[in-house]
N, CA, C and O atoms as a GROMACS GRO file, in nm:
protein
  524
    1UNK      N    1  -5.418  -6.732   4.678
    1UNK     CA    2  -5.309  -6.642   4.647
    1UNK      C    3  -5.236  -6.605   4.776
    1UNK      O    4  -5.296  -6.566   4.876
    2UNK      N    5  -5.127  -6.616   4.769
    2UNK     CA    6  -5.007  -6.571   4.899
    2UNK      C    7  -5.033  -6.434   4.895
    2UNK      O    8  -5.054  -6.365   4.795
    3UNK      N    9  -5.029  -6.392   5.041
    3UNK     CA   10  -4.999  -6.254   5.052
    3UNK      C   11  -4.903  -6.203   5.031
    3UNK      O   12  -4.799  -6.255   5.070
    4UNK      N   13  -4.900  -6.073   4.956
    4UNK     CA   14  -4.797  -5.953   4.916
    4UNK      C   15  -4.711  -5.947   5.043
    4UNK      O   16  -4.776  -5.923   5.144
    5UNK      N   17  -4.581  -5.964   5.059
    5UNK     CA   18  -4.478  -5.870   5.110
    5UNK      C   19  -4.424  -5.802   5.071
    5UNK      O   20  -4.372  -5.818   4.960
    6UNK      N   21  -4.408  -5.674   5.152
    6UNK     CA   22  -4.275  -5.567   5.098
    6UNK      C   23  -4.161  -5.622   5.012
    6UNK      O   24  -4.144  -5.561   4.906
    7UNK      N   25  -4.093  -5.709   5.031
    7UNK     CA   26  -3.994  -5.751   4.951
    7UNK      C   27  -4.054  -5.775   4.835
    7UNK      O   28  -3.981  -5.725   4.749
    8UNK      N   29  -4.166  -5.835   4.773
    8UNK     CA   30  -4.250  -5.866   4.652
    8UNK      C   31  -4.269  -5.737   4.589
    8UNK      O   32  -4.302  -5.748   4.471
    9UNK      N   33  -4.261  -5.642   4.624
    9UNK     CA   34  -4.285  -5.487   4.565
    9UNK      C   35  -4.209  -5.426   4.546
    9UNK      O   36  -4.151  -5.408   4.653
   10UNK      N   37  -4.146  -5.354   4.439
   10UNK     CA   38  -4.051  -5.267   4.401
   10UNK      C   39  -4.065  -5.107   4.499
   10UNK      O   40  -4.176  -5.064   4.533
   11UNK      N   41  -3.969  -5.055   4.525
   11UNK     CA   42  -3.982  -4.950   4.622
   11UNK      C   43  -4.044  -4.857   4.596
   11UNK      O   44  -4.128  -4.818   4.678
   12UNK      N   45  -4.024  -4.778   4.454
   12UNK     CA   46  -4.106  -4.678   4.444
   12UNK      C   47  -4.266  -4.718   4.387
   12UNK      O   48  -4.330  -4.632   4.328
   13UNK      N   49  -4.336  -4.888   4.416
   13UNK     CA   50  -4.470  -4.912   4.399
   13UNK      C   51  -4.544  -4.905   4.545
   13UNK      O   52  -4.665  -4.902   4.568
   14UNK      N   53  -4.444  -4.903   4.629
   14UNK     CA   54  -4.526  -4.940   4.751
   14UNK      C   55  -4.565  -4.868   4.820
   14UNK      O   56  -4.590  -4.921   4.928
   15UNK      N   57  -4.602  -4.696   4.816
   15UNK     CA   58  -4.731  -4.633   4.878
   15UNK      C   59  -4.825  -4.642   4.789
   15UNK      O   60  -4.922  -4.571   4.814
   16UNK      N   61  -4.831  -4.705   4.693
   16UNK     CA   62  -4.949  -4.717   4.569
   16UNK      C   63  -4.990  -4.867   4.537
   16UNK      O   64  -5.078  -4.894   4.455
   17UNK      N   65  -4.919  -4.963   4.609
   17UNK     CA   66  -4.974  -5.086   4.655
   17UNK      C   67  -5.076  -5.126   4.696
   17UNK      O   68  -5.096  -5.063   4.800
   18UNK      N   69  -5.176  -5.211   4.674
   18UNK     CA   70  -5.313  -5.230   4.697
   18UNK      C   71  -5.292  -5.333   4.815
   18UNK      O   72  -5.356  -5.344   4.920
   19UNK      N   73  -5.148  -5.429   4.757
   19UNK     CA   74  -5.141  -5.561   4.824
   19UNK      C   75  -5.096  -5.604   4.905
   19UNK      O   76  -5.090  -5.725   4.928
   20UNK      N   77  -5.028  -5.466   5.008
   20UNK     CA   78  -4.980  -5.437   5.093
   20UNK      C   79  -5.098  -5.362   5.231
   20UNK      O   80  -5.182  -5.286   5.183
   21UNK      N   81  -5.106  -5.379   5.379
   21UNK     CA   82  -5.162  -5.341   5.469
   21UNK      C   83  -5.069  -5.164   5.453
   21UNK      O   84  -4.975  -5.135   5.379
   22UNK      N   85  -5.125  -5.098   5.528
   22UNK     CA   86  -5.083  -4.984   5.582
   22UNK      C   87  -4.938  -4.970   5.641
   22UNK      O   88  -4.836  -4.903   5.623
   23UNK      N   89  -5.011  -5.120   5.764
   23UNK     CA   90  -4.841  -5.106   5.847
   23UNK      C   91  -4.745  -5.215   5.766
   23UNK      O   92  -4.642  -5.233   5.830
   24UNK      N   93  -4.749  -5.283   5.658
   24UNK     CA   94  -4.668  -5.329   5.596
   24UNK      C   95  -4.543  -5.239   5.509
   24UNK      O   96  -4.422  -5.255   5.502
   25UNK      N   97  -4.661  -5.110   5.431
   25UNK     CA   98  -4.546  -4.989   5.399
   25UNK      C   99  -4.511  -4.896   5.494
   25UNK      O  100  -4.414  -4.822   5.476
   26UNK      N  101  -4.599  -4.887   5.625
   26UNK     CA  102  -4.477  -4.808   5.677
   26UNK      C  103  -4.341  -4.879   5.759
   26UNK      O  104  -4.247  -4.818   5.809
   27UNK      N  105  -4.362  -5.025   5.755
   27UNK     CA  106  -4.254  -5.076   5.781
   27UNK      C  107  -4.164  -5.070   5.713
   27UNK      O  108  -4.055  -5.032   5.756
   28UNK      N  109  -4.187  -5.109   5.573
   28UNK     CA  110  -4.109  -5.074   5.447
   28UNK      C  111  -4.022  -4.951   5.469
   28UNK      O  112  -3.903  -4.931   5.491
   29UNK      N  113  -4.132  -4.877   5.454
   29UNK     CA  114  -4.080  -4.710   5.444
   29UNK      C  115  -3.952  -4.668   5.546
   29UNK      O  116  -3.850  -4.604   5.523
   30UNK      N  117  -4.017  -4.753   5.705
   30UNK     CA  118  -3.908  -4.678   5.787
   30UNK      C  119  -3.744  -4.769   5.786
   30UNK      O  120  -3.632  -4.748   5.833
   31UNK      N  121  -3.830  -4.912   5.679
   31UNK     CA  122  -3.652  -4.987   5.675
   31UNK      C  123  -3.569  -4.888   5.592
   31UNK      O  124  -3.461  -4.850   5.635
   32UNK      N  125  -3.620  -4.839   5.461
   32UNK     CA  126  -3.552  -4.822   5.394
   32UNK      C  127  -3.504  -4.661   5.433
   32UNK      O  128  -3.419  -4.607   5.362
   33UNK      N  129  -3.564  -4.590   5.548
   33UNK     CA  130  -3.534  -4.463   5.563
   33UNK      C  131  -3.391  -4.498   5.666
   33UNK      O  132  -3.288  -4.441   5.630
   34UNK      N  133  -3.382  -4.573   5.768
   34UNK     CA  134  -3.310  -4.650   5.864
   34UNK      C  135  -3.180  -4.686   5.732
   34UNK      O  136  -3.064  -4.655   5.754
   35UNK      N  137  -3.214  -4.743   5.620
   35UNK     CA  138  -3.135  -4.839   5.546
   35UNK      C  139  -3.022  -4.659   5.466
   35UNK      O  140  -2.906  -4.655   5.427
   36UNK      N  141  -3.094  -4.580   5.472
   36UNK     CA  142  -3.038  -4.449   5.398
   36UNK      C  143  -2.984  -4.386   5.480
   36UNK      O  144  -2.868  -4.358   5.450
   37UNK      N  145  -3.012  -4.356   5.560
   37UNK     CA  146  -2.890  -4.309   5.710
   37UNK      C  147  -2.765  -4.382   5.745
   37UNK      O  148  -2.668  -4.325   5.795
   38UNK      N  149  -2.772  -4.553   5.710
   38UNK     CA  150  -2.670  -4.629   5.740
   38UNK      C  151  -2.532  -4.585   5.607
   38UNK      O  152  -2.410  -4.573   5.615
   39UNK      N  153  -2.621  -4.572   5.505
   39UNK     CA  154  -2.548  -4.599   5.393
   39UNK      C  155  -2.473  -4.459   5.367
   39UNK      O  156  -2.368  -4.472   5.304
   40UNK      N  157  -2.513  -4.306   5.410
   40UNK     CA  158  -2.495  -4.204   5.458
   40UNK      C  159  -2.364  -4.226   5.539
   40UNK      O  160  -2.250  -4.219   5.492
   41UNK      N  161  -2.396  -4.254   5.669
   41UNK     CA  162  -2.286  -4.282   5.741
   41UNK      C  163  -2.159  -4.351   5.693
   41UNK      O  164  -2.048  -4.300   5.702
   42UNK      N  165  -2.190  -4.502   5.628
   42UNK     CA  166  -2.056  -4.562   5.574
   42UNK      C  167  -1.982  -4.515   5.459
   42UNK      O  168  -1.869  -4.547   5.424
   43UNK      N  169  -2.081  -4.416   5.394
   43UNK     CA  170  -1.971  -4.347   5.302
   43UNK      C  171  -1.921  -4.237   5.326
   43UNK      O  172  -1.843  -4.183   5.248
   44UNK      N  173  -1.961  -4.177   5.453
   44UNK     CA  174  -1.900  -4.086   5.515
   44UNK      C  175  -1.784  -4.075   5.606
   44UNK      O  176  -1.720  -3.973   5.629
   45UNK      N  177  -1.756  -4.263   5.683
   45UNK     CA  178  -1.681  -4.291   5.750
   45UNK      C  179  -1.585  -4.334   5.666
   45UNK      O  180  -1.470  -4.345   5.709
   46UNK      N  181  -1.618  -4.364   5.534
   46UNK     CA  182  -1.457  -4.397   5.433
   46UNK      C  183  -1.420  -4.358   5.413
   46UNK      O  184  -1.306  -4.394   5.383
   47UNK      N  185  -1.467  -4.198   5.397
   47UNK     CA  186  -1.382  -4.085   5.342
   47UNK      C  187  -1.245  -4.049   5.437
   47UNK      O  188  -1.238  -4.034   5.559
   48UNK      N  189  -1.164  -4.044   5.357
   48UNK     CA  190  -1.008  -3.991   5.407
   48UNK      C  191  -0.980  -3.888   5.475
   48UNK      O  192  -0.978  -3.783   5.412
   49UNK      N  193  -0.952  -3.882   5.618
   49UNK     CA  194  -0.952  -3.724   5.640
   49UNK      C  195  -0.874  -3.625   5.604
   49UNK      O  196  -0.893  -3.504   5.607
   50UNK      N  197  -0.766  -3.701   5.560
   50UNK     CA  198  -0.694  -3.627   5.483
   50UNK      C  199  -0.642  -3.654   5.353
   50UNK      O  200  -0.613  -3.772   5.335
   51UNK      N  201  -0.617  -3.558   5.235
   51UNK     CA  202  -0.582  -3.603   5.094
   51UNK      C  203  -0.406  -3.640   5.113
   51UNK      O  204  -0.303  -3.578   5.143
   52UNK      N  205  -0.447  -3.787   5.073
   52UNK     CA  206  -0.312  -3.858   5.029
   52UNK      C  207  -0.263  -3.860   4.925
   52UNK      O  208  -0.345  -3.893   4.840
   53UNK      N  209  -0.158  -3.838   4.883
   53UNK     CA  210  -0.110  -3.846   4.723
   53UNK      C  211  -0.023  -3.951   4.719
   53UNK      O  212   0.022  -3.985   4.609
   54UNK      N  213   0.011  -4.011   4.823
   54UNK     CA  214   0.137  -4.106   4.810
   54UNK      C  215   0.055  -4.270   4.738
   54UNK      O  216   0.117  -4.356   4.676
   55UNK      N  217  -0.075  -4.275   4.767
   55UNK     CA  218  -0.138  -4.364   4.759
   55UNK      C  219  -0.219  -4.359   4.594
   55UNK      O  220  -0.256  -4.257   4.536
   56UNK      N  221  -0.231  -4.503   4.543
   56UNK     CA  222  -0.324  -4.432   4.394
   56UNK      C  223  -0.438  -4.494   4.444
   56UNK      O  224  -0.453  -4.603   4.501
   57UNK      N  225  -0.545  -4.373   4.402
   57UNK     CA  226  -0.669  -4.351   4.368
   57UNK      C  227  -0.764  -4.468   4.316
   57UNK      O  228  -0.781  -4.510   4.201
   58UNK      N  229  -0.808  -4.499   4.413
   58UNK     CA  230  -0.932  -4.627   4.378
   58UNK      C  231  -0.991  -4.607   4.208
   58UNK      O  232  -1.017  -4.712   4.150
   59UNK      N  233  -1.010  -4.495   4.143
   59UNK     CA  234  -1.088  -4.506   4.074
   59UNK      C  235  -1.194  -4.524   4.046
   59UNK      O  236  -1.261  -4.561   4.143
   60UNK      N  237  -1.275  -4.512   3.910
   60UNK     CA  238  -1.412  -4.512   3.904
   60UNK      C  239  -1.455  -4.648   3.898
   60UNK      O  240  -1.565  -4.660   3.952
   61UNK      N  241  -1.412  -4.753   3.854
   61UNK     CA  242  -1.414  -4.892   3.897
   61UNK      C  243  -1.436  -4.904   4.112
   61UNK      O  244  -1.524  -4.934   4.192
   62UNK      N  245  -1.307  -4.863   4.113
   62UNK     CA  246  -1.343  -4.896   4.270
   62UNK      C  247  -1.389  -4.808   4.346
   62UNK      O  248  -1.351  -4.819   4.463
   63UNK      N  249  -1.486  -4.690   4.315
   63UNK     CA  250  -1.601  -4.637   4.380
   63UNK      C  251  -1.732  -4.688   4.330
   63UNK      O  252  -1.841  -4.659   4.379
   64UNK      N  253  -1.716  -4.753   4.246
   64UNK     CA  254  -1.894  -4.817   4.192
   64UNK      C  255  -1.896  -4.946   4.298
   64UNK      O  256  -1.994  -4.994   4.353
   65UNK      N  257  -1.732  -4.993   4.312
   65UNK     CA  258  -1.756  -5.128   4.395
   65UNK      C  259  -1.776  -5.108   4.523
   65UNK      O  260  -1.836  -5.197   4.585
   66UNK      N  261  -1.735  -4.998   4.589
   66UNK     CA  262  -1.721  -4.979   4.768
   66UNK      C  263  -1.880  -4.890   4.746
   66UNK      O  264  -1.945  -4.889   4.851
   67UNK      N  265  -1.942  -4.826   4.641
   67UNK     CA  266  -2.098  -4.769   4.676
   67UNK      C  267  -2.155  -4.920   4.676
   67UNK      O  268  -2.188  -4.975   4.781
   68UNK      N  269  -2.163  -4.976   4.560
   68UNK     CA  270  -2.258  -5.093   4.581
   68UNK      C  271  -2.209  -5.247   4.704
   68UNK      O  272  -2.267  -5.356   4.712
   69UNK      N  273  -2.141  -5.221   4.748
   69UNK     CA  274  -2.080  -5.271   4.890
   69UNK      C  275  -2.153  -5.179   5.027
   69UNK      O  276  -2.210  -5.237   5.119
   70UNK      N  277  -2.139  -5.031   5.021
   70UNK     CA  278  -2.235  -4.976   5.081
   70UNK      C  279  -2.377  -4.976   5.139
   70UNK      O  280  -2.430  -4.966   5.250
   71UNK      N  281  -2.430  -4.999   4.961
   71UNK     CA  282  -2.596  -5.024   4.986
   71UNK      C  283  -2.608  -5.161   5.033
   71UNK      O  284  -2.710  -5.182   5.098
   72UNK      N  285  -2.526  -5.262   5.015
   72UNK     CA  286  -2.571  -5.387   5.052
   72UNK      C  287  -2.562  -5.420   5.206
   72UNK      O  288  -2.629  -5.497   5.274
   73UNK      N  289  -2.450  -5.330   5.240
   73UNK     CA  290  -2.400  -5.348   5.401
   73UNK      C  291  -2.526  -5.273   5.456
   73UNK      O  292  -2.572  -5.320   5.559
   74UNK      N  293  -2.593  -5.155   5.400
   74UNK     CA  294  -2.646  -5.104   5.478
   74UNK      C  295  -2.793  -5.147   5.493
   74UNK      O  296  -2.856  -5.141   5.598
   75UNK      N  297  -2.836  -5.188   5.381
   75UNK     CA  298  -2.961  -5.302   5.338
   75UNK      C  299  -2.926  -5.430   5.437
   75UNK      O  300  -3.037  -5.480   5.458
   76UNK      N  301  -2.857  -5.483   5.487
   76UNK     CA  302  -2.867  -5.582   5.545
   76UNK      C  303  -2.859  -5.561   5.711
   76UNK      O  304  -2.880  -5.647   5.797
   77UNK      N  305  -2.814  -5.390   5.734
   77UNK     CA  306  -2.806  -5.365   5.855
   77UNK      C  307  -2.930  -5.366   5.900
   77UNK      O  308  -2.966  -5.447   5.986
   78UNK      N  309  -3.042  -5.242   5.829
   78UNK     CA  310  -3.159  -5.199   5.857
   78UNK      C  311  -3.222  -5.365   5.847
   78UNK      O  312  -3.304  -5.402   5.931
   79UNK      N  313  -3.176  -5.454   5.741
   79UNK     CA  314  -3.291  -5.571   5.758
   79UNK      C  315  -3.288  -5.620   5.921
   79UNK      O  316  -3.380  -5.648   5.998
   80UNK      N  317  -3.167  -5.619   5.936
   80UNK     CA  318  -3.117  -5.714   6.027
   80UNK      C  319  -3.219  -5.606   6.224
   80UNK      O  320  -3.241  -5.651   6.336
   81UNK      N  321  -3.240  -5.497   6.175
   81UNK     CA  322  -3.310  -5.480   6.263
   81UNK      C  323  -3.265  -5.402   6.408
   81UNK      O  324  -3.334  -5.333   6.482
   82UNK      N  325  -3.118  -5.441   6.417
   82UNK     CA  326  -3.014  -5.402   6.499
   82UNK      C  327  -2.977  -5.227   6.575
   82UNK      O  328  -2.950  -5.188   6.688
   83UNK      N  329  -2.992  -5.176   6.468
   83UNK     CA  330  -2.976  -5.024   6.503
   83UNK      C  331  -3.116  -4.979   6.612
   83UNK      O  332  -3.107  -4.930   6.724
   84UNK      N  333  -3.245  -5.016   6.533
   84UNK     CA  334  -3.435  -4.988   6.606
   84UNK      C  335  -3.451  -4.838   6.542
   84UNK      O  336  -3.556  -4.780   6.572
   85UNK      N  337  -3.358  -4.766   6.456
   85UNK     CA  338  -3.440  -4.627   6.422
   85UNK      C  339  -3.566  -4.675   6.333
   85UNK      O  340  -3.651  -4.586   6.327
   86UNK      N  341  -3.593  -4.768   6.276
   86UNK     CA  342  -3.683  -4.780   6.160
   86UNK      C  343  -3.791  -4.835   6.281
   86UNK      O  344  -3.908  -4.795   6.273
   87UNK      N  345  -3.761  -4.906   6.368
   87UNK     CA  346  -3.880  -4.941   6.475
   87UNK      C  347  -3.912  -4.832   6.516
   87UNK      O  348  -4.034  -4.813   6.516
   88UNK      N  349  -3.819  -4.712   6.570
   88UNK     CA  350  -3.878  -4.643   6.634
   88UNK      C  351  -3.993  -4.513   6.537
   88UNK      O  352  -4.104  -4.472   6.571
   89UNK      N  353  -3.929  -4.485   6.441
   89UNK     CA  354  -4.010  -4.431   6.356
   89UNK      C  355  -4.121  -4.487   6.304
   89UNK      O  356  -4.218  -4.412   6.295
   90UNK      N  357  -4.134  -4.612   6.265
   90UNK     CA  358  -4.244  -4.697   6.242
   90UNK      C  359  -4.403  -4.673   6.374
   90UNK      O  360  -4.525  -4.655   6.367
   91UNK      N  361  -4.303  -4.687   6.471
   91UNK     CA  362  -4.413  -4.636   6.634
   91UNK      C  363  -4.498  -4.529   6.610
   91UNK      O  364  -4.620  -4.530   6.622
   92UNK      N  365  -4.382  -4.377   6.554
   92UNK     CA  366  -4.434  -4.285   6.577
   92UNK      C  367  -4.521  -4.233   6.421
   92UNK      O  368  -4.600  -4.139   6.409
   93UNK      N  369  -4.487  -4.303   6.343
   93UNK     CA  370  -4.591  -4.288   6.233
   93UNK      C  371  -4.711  -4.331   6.251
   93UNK      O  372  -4.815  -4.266   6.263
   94UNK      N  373  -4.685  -4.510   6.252
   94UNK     CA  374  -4.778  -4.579   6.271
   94UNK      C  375  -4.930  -4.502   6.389
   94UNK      O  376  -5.052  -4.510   6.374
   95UNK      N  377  -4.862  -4.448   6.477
   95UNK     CA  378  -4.943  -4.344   6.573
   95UNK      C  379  -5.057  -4.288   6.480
   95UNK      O  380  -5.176  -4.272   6.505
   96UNK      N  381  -4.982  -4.263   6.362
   96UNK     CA  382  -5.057  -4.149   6.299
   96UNK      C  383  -5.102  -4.190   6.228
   96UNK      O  384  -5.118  -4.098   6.149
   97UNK      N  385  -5.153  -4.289   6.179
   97UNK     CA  386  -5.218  -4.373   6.095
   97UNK      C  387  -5.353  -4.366   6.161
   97UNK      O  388  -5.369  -4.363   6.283
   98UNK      N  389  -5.464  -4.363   6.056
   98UNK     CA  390  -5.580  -4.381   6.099
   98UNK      C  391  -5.616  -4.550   6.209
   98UNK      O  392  -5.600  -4.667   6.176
   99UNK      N  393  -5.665  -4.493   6.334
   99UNK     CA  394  -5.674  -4.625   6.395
   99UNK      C  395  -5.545  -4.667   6.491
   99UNK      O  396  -5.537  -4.750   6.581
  100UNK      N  397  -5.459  -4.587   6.443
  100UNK     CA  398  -5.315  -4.659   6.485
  100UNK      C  399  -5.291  -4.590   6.642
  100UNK      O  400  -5.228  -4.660   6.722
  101UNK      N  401  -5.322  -4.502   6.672
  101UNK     CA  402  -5.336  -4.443   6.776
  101UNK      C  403  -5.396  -4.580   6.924
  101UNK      O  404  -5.347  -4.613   7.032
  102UNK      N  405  -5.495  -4.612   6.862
  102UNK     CA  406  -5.530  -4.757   6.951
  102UNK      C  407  -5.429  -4.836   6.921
  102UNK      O  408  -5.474  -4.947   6.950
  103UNK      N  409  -5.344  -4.850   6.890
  103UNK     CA  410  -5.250  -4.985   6.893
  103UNK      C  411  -5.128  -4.966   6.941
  103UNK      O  412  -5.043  -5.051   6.966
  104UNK      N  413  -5.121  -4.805   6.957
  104UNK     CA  414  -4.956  -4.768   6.937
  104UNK      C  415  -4.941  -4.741   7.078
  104UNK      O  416  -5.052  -4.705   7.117
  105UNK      N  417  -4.842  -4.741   7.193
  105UNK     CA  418  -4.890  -4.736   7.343
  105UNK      C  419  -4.876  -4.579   7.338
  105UNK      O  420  -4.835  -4.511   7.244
  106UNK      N  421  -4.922  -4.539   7.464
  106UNK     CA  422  -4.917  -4.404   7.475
  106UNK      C  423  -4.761  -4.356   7.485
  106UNK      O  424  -4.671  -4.419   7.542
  107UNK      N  425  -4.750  -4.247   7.426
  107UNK     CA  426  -4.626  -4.128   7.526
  107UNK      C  427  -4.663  -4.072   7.622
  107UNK      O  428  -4.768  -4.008   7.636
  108UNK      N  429  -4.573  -4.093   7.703
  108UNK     CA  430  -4.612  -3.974   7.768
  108UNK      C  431  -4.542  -3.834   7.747
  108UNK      O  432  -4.432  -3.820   7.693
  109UNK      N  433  -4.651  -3.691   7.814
  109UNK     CA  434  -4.572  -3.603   7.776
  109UNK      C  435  -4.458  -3.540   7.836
  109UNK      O  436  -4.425  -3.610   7.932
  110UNK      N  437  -4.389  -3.449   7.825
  110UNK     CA  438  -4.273  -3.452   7.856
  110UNK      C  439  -4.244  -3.395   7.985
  110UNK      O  440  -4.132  -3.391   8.036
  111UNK      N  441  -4.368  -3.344   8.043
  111UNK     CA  442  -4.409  -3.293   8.185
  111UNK      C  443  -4.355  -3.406   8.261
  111UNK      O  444  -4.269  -3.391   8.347
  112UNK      N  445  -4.429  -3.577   8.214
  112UNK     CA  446  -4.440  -3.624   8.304
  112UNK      C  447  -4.300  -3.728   8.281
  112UNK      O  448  -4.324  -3.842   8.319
  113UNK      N  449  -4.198  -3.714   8.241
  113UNK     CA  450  -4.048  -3.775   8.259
  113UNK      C  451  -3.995  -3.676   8.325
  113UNK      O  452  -3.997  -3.553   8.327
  114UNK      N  453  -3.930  -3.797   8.398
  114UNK     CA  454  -3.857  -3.747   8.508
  114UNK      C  455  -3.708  -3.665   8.524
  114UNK      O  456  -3.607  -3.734   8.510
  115UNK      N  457  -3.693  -3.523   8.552
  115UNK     CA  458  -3.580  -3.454   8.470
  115UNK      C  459  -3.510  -3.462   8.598
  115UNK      O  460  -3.577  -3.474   8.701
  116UNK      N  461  -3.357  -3.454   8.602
  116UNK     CA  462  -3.255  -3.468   8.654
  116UNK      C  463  -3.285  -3.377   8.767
  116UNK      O  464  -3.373  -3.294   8.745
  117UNK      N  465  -3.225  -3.377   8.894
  117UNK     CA  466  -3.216  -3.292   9.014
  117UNK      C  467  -3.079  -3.211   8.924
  117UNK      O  468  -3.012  -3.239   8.825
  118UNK      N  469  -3.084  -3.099   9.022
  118UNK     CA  470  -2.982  -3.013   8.989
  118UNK      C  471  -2.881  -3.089   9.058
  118UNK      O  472  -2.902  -3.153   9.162
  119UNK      N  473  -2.698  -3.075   8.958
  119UNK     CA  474  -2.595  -3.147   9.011
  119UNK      C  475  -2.557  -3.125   9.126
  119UNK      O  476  -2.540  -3.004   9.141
  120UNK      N  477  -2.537  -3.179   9.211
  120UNK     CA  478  -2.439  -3.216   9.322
  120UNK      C  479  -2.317  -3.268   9.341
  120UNK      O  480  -2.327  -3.370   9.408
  121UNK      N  481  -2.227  -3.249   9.318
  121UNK     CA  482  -2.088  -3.269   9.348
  121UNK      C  483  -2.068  -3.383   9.445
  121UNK      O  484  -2.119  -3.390   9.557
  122UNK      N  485  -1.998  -3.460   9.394
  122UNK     CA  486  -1.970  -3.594   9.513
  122UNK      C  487  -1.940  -3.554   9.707
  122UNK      O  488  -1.929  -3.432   9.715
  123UNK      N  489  -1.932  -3.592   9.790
  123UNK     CA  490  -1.911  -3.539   9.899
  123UNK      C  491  -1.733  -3.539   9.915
  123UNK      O  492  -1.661  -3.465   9.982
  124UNK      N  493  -1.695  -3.664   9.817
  124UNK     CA  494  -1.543  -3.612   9.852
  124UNK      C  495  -1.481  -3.515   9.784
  124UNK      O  496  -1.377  -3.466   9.827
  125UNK      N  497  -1.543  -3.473   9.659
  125UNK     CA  498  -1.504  -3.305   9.568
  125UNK      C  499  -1.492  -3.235   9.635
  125UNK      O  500  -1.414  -3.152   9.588
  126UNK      N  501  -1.534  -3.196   9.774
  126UNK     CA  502  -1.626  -3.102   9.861
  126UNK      C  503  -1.526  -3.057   9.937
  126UNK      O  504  -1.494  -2.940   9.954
  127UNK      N  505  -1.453  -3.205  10.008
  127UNK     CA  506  -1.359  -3.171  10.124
  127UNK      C  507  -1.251  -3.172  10.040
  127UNK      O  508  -1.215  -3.240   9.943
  128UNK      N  509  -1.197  -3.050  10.121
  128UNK     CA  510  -1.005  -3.003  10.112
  128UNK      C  511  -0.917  -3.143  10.172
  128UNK      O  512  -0.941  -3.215  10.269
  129UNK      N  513  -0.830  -3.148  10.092
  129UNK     CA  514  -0.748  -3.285  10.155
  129UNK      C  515  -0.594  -3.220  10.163
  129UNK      O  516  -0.482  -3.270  10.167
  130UNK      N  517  -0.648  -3.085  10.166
  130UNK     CA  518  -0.505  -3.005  10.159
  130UNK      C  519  -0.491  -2.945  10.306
  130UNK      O  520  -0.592  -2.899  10.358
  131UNK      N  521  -0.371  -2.944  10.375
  131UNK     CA  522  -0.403  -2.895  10.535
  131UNK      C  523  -0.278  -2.733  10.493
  131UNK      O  524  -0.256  -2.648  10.580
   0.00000   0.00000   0.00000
């Protein structure tokens, strides 16, 4: 028998999946959380900033077509891997997974990144070029 992939599983079966590893749904999980932020955004960036009247109204026909144009653009973004929020969340879950802690590299804490010197002004800001 072939092994189960995420794609083989309907979305709302796969924290109750047997046939799936751990880190297979939280990969899942963090595409499709990555895939809901995209789709968020593009229907937020279509919106008009301002109400036009000179123009007619897409209609309920052509908002079913630009949502399901949405989910597909945004399903193929998160597949495609490109953005890394679903990697990066995947890291910090996966952390938390029993065991996952050994696999996941360390953070460090925030003591030990390195924070900016206080600004300094270029040396030519400094001098007057005015006599």
């Amino acid at each position: 028998m072939a092994k189960a992939t995420p794609a083989d599983v309907p979305v709302e079966d796969i924290a109750k999946s047997k046939a799936l590893t751990e880190e297979q749904k939280v990969g899942e999980m963090s595409r499709q959380f990555e895939a809901m932020l995209v789709r968020q955004i593009l229907t937020q960036a279509q919106k008009p900033a301002f109400k036009n009247t000179l123009l007619p109204q897409g209609g309920v026909a052509g908002d079913i077509y630009q949502d399901m144009m949405n989910n597909q653009l945004a399903d193929k973004i998160s597949s495609a891997g490109s953005l890394g929020i679903a990697k990066e969340l995947q890291k910090q879950v996966s952390h938390q997974l029993p065991g996952g802690a050994k696999k996941a590299a360390p953070h460090k804490p925030l003591s030990a990144v390195n924070t900016p010197k206080k600004y300094e002004p270029p040396v030519h800001a400094t001098k007057s070029y005015v006599k």
